[in-house]
N, C-alpha and C positions, 0 to 999 in steps of 0.2 A: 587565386586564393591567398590569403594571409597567411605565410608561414608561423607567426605568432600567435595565432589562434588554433586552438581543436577545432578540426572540420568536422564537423556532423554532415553526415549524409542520412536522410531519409527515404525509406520506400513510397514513392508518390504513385505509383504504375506496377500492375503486373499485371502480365498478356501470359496467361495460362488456356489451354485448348478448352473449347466451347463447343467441338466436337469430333468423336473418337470413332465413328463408326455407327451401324444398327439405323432405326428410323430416324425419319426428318422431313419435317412439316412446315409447309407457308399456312399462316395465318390469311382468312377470305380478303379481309384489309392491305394485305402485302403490307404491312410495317413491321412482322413481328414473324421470326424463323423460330418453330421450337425442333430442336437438336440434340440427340442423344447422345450424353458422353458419361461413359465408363457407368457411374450409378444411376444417376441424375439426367432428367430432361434440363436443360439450359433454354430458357427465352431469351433470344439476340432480335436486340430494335439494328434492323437493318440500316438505320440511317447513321446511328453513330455507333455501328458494331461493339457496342457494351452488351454487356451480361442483363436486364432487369431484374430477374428474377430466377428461382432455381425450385421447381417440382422434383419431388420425391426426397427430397436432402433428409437426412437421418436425424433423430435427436440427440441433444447433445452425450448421452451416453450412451447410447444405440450404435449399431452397427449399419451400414449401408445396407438396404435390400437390392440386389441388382433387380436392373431393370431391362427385360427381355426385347419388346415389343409397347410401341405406345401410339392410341389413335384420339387426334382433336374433333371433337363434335362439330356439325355443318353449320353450328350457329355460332363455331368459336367459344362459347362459355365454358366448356369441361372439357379435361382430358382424361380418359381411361389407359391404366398401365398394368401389365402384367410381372409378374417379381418371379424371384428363383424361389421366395418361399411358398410359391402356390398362390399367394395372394393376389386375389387384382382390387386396385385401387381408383378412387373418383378425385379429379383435385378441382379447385379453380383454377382455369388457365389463367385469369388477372391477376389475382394474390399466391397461389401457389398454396392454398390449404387445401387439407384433404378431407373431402365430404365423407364419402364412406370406404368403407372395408369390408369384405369378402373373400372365399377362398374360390377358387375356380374348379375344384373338382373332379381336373384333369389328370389321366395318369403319366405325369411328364409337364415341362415346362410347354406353356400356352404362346404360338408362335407369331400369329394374327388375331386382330383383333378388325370390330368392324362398326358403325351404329349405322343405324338406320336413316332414312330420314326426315324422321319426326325427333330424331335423338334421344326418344325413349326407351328403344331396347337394344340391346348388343351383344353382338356374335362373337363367340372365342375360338378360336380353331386352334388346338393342341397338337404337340408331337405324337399322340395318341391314335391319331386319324380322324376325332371324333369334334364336332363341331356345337360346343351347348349358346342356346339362345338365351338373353337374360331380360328381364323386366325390369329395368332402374330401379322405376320406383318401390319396390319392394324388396328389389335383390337377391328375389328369387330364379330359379332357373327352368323354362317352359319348354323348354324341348331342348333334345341329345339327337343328334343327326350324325347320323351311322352311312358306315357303307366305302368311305376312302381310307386311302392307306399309307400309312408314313404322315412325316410332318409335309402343315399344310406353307404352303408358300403364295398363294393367292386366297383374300377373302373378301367380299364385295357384297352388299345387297342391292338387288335393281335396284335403280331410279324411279319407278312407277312404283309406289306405295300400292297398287293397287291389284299390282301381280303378286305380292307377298312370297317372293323370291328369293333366296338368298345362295350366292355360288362360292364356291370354293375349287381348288386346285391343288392336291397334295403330290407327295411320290410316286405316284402310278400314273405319271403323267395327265390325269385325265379329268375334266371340266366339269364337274357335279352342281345342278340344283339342285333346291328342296323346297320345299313347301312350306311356310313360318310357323303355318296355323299349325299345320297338320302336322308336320316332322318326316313327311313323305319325302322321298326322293325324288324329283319330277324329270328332269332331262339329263344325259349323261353325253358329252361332247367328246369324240375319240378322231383324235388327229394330230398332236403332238408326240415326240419320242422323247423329248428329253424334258428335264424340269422347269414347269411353266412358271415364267417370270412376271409377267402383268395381265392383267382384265380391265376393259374400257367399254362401254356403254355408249351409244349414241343417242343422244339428244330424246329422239323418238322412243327407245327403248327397242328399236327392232332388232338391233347389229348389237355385236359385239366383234370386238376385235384382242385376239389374244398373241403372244411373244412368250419364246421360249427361247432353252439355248440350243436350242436342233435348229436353230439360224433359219428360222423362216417367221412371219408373221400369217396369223391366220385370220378371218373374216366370216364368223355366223352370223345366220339368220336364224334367229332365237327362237322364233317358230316352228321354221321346220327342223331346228336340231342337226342343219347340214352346213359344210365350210361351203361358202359359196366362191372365196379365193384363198389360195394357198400362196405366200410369196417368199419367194427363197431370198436373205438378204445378205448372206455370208458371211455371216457375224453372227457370234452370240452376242443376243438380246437379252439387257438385263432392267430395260423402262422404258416404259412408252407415255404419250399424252396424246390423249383427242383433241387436237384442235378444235376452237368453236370455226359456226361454218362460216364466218364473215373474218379474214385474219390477211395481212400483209406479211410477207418475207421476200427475200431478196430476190428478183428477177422469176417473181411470180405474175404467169399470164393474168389480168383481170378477169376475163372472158371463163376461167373456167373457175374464179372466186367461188361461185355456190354449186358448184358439181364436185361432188364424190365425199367421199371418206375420208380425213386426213389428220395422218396421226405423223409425231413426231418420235422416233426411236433411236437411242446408242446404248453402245455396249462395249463390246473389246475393243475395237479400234479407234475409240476414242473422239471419235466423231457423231454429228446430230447429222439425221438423215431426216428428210421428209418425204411420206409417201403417200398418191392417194387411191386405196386401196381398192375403187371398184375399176379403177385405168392399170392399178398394177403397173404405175411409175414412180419415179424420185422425181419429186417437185425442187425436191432442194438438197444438195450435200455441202456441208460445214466446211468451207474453206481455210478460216482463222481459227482451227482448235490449237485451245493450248491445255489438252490433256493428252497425252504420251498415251501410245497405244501399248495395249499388255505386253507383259514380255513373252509370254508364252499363248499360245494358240488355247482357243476355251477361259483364256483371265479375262480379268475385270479392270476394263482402265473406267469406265463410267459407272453408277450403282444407281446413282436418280437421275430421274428428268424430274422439273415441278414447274408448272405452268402456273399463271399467277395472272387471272384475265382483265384485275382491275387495273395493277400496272403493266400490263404486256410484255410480262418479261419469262424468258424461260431460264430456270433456274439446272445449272450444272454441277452433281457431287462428283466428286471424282473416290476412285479406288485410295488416293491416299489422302482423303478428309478435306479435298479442297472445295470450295463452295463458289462457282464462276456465274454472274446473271449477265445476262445476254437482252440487250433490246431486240423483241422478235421480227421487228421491221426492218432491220439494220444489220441485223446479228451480230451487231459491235458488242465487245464487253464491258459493261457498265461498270459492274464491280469483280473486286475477288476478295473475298473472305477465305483465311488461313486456318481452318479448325485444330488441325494439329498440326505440330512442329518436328516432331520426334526431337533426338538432341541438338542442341544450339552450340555446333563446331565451332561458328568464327559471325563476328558483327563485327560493321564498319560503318560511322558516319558518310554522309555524301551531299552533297550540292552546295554551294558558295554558302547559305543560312545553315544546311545543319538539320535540315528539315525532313532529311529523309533518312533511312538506315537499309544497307543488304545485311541478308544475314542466310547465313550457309545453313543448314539443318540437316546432314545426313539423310539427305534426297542429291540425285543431277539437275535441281530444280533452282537456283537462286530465287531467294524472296525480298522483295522490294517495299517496302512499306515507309508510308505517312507514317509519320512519329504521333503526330496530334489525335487524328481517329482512325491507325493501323491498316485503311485502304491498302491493299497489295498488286503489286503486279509479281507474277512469276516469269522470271527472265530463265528461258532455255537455250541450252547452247552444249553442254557441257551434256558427255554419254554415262560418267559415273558419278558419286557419290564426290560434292564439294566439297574440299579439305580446309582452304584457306581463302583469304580476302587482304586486299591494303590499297589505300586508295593516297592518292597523289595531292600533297598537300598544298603546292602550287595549282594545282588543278582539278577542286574537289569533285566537280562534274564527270572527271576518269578512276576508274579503278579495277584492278587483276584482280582474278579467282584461278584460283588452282584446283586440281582434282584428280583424283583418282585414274581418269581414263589417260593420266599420264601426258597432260596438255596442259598449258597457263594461255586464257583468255581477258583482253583488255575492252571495258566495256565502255560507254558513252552515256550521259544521261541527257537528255534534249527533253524541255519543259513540254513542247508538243508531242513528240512521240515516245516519251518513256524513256527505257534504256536498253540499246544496243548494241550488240556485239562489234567492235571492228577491227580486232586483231585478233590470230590466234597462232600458238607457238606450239612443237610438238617434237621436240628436240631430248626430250627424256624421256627412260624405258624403263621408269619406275614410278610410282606414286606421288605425285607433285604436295608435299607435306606444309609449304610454309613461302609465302612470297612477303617482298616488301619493294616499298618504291623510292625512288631517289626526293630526295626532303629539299633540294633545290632549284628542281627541274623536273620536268616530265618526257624527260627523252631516252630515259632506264630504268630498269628494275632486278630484283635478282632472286631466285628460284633455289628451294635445295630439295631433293626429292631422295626416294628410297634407293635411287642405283647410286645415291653414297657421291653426287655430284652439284656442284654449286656453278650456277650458269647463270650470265646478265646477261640482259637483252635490251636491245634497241629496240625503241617505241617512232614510229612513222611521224612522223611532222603534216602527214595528210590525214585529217580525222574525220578522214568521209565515213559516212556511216555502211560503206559496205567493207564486210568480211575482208582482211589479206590476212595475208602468211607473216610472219615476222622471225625472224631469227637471231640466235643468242651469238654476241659479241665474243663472249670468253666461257671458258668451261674448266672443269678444275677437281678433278677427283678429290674432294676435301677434306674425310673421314673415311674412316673402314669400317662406319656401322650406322644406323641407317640415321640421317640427317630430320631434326625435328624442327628445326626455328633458323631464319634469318635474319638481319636487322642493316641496316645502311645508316652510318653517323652522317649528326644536323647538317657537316659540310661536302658530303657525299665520297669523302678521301678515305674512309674506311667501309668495310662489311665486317660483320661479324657471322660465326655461325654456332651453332650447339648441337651436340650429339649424343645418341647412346652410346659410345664412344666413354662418357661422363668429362670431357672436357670441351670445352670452346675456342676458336681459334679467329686470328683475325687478320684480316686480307686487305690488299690495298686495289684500287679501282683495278687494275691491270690482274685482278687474284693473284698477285707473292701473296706469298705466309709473311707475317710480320710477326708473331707471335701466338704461341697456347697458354690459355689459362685452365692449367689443373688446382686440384682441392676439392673436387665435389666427390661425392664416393657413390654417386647413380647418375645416369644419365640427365643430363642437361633440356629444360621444357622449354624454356625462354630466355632471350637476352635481349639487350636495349642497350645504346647509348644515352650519357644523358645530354639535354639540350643545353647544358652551359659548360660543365666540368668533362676535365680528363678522363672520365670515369666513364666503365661501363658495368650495368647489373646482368646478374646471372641466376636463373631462378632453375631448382634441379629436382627430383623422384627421392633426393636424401632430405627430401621437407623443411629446406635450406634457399636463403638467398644473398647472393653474397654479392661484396662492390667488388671492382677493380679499378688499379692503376691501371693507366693505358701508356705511363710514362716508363714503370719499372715492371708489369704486368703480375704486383703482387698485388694480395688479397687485403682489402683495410677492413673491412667489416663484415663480420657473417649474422644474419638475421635470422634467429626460429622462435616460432611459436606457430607453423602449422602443424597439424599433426597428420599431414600425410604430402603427397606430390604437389611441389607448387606450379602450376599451369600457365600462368599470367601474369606478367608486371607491366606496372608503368611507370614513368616519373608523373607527377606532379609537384606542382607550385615552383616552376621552375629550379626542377632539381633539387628539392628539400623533401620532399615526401613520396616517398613509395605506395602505389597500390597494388594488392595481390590477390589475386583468386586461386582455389587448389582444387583437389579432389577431396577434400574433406567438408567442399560447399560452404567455403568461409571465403568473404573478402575481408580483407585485413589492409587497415593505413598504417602506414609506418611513417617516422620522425628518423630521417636520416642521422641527424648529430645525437641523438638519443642511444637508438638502436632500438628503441621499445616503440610496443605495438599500441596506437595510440584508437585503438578502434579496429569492433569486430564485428561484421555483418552476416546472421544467420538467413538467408533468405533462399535459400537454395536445398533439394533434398536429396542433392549429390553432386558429382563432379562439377567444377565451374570451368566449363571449357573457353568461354569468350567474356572479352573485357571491352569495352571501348568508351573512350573517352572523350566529349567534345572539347575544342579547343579552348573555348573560354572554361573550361572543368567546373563547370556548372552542372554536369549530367554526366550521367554513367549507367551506361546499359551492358548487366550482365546476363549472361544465356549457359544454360549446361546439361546435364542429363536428363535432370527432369523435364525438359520440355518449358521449361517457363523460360520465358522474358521480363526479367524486374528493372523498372527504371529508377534509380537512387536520383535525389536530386541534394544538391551541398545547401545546405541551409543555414550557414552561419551568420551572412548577414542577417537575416531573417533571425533569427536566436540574439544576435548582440541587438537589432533593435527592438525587438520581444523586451529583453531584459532591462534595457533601458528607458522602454515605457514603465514597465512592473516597478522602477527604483521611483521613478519621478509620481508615478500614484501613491508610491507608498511614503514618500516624502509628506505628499499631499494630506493623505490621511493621517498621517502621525501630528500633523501643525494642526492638522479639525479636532484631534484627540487632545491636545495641550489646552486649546480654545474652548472644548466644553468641560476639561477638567477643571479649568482655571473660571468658569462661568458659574461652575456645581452645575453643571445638565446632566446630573449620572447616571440617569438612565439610559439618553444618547450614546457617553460615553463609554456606559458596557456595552450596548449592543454594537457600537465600531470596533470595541476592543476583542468582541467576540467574531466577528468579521475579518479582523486582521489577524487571528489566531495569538494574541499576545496575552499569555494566562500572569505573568506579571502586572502588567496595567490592569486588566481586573482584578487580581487582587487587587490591587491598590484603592480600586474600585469600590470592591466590596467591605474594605477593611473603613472605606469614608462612610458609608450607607449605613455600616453598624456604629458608628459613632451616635446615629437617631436611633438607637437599639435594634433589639430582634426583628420588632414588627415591620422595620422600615423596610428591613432586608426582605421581609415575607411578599411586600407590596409591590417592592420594586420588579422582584423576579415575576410576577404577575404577568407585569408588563413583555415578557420579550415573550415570541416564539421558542416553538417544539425544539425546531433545528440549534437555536439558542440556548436550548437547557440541556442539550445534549454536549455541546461542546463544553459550557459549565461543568456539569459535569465531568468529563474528561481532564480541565484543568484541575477540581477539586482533587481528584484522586492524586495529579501532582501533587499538588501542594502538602496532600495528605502525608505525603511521605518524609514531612519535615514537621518539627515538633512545633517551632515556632508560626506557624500557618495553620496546623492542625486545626481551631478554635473555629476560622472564617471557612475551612473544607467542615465537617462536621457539621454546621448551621446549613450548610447546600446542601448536604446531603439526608439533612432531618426535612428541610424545608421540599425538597421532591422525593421525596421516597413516599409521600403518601400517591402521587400522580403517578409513578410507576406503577406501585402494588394496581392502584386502581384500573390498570392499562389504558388510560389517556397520552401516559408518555411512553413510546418503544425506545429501548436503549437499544443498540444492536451487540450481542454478543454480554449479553447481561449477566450472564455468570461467569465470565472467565474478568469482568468488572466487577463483582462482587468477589471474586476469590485475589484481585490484585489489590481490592483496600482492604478486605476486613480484616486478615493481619495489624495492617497499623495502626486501625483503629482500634484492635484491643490491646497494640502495646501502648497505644495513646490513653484509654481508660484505667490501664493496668497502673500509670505513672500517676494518674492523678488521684486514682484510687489511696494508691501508697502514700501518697502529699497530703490529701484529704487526715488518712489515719495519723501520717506525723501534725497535722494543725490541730484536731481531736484532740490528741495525747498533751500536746503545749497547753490547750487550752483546760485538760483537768490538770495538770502538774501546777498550772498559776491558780485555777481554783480550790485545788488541797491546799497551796501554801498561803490564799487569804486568812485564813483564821488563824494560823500562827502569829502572823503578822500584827492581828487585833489585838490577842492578848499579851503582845509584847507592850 
């Protein structure tokens, strides 16, 4: 960056969750996920995980309707949704507009929804127990199907249009048809104890197969109304999918390709079972899950399966909004979609280009993503909640995570296989709050955690990719209160550290004390060396940042304009400019020789927990409570060569404007001068055009456009405001006021433009008025004093 220019950063990027929980949907096409989050259904193009479009969004002074439950019709073209205000609603899934509106009727919010399929009617099932049938086309409601009890959690209409079917599954555990035409209750399936999770249909319509969380899978024959298998799976089941019968997975016999049943299920533990349910075996259990089994017995680590037959992929939600597809051949993972983030602790750049970012989110999950179209991998390793990141500048491919469970792990990035874990340290008995790495080498690092100690570690010289032990060189009880930030200077002879303590203290490679910097009057969030100067910044909870000497360790500069805890700094432009983030959701640039804040970034709708910067500081990806990911990008050059086209055009046009004034083309030459916003050169304009009188003016203004006699206008009222110009505004303003009255021309804002001239237009009539009476009165005083004259 040019320290001599304002950097402008703008928002190019924000990665905000796409989905929060509740249903979610493949499109028949597989190109297109619709995903419930918070109010709003989200359509995500799977292929460049963007946003398209957004179903149910509120008007712009309306309120959100939450959105309960939402079901895609079999043909793809509509979505039906059910709201908190009782309403359910019809949209286009391509455009996102909403056909119709209706109330549902139910006593209680509507839980399941279902269509048919011919996509002409649909089924609502209510916390009520009560299930109403509806006719689209009319909007009417043809039958209330009675009989179950509590909310329903399964709703389904056979497959065979021809059985006129439709089943459901609420709290009393237990499996109800009914009858469409009739509203009869037809069969009633009693074999589950606990709350039935899915219904699956096979092919023929003869089986069904149903999953609960009483951890077994069940097997009707819809005819006789009897479980023909019962299979215990030791897990709560929270989704299942019928395989078609023709399907490839991993170390699948051929030979039994078209025999049996087979459905694919997980649930708490976190893994995809495959079983085929008239053998009453597992064809296949999930080797490579990377979803974490619940913590507690009866949780939810999985919530969907979605099978997708056009491209064979089986689609994985997880409990905390992660979205994993899986080639079902292979059962390698394709993709990972990040729906939600919760807060954005800590981001770090990675790999030699820059091209990738980890970034910590108050999960034990590291998330790994493509900068360009957000592709994720989630690196596991770590048992608690990720505190910190910094990765090795000599070796952007490595980088530490620290975390909660009170361990610092060093990871590896390798373009074929990801990123891997190959060290890990566990030499602290307190929360690992803040790491950072050696700025000249990649052979240390150094840790400060909540037992109030600051400890470097050696980094192994073997960077196989399998797991060892590593352990810290020096150790250092270094504050008496809990330690928040580290930092290691550009020539690795100093550390620094910061505390709730409210001072900073700094240490030499072997940790001696070499000095404390007090002055802050709350505890210390961040410190930095900078990369040229003797100085280090110190950023603190007193909504303050302040430099230091490193020669005399006084204080030269104190910075405020946050108005709350500064969280984040960094140097840029080698060492001339600060950047900061706080908990007031501000980043803020600062001009070190100044002291003033040269720029302030509202994009955040609460604390800004992580900063990061790439090397060239071309980019800046801030993360914080909100859940958002904004990426700024510095746009000055981009703005100085913006501005220095806009000079050279307007040179341009100003030489065409001399050339047609100098030719008399005056009517070219108003409508350039009304183009280039110059209400002087029109005048000037119009004061040559009346030189051919009124009418010539009358002709000329003919000729321009609507948009043309608007901005005329607007100049006139200037000019209006001056006595000497009055004559040439006054003749615009007689010459269109007939086009306005007529509404040919819209003025926008047409009376608060009638109430800023007529003022001076009546002190302008008022002056002439009076001028008028003094030329009258001269003119009888010289004609009473002729006749005197005569008979003298």
């Amino acid at each position: 960056m040019s320290s001599s220019l304002k950097e402008i950063y703008e928002k190019t990027a924000e990665y905000t969750a796409f989905y929060t929980g509740g249903d979610i949907q493949w499109t028949s096409d597989g190109v297109h996920l619709l995903c419930q989050c918070e109010d709003v259904v989200k359509v995500v193009d799977i292929n460049t995980f963007s946003t398209t479009h957004v179903i149910g969004q509120a008007e712009e002074d309306g309120e959100p309707d939450q959105i309960y439950t939402f079901q895609i019709s079999h043909n793809n073209k509509l979505v039906l949704s059910a709201h908190k205000s009782g309403l359910m609603k019809l949209w286009d899934r391509e455009t996102g507009v909403q056909q119709k509106i209706w109330r549902s009727g139910h006593k209680g919010p509507v839980a399941r929804l279902a269509f048919d399929q011919t996509d002409e009617y649909v089924a609502s099932g209510g916390s009520d127990g009560n299930i109403r049938l509806w006719d689209l086309a009319h909007n009417t409601c043809t039958s209330s199907l009675r009989g179950a009890m509590g909310v329903f959690s399964v709703l389904k209409y056979h497959p065979d249009i021809s059985k006129e079917l439709v089943f459901g599954a609420a709290d009393d555990t237990k499996i109800r048809s009914w009858n469409c035409k009739t509203g009869k209750e037809h069969v009633v399936y009693s074999g589950h104890f606990s709350k039935i999770t899915s219904l699956q249909f096979t092919p023929d319509g003869e089986y069904m197969v149903s999953s609960g969380r009483d951890r077994v899978l069940i097997l009707w024959n819809l005819n006789e109304s009897k479980a023909i298998r019962v299979l215990p799976v030791y897990e709560s089941i929270e989704a299942t999918v019928l395989l078609p019968p023709s399907f490839k997975i991993p170390n699948f016999k051929k030979k039994l390709e078209t025999e049996g049943i087979y459905v694919a299920c997980a649930g708490e533990k976190g893994v995809v079972k495959v079983w085929n349910m008239l053998m009453s075996r597992v064809m296949y259990e999930q080797n490579n899950s990377l979803v974490s089994p619940a913590a507690e017995e009866g949780g939810l680590a999985i919530t969907h399966l979605l099978f997708n037959e056009l491209r064979n992929v089986l689609s994985v939600v997880t409990a905390d909004h992660n979205i994993i597809i899986h080639d079902l051949e292979t059962f390698n993972c394709k993709k990972q979609l990040i729906g939600f983030t919760d807060e954005v602790l800590d981001i770090i750049f990675v790999g030699k280009e820059e091209k990738h970012m980890v970034v910590a989110t108050n999960s034990q999950d590291l998330k790994y993503y493509e900068i360009d179209n957000m592709n994720c991998q989630i690196l596991k390793g770590h048992t608690d909640i990720v505190l910190a990141l910094a990765c090795f500048p000599t070796k952007q491919e490595m980088f530490v995570s620290s975390s909660k469970d009170n361990s610092v792990r060093v990871w590896l990035q390798d373009i074929e296989n990801g990123v891997t874990c190959i060290a890990v340290g566990a030499r602290h008995t307190a929360s690992v709050g803040s790491v950072f790495t050696s700025q000249t080498s990649n052979d240390f690092f150094a840790s400060v955690s909540q037992d109030n100690c600051l400890k470097v570690w050696s980094v192994t010289k073997d960077l196989s990719t399998t797991e060892q032990k590593i352990k810290s060189t020096y150790t250092e009880l270094a504050h008496q209160m809990d330690i928040n930030c580290v930092s290691v200077s550009p020539n690795d002879k100093m550390i620094a550290t910061g505390s709730q303590d409210k001072t900073a203290k700094l240490w030499s490679e072997e940790l001696t004390l070499l000095g404390i910097l007090k002055g802050h009057r709350r505890g210390v969030w961040c410190v930095k060396f900078s990369p040229v100067d003797q100085v280090v910044l110190t950023s603190s909870a007193d909504s303050t940042i302040k430099l230091w000497s490193l020669a005399d360790l006084s204080c030269l500069k104190t910075f405020e304009g946050h108005e709350s805890s500064v969280l984040k700094i960094e140097f840029l432009s080698r060492g001339q400019q600060i950047l900061s983030s706080g908990a007031d959701g501000l980043v803020k640039l600062w001009n070190i020789k100044t002291s003033e804040s040269k720029m302030s970034l509202d994009n955040h709708d609460g604390k800004v927990w992580s900063l990061a910067v790439n090397k060239a500081e071309s980019i800046v990806i801030t993360g914080g409570s909100d859940s958002k990911l904004v990426k700024l990008k510095d746009v000055t050059a981009e703005r100085k060569e913006q501005l220095a086209k806009e000079r050279e055009e307007m040179i341009l046009q100003e030489q065409e404007l001399m050339n047609l004034l100098h030719d008399k083309q005056l009517i070219k030459a108003l409508r350039l001068a009304l183009r280039m916003q110059r209400p002087m050169h029109v005048l000037k304009i119009v004061n040559e055009v009346l030189k051919g009188g009124n009418e010539k003016l009358y002709e000329t203004l003919k000729e321009i456009n609507h948009t043309q006699k608007e901005t005329l206008l607007k100049f006139a009222a200037e000019w209006n405001t001056n006595n000497k110009n009055c004559h040439a505004a006054q003749l615009v303003f007689n010459i269109l006021a007939p086009e306005i009255i007529s509404g040919n021309l819209k003025v926008p804002a047409l009376a608060s433009f009638i109430e800023g001239a007529l003022p001076y237009t009546e002190r302008h009539f008022e002056r002439l008025t009076n001028l008028l009476q003094d030329l009258n009165f001269i003119t009888y005083t010289v004609n009473c004093m002729q006749p005197h004259a005569v008979s003298q």
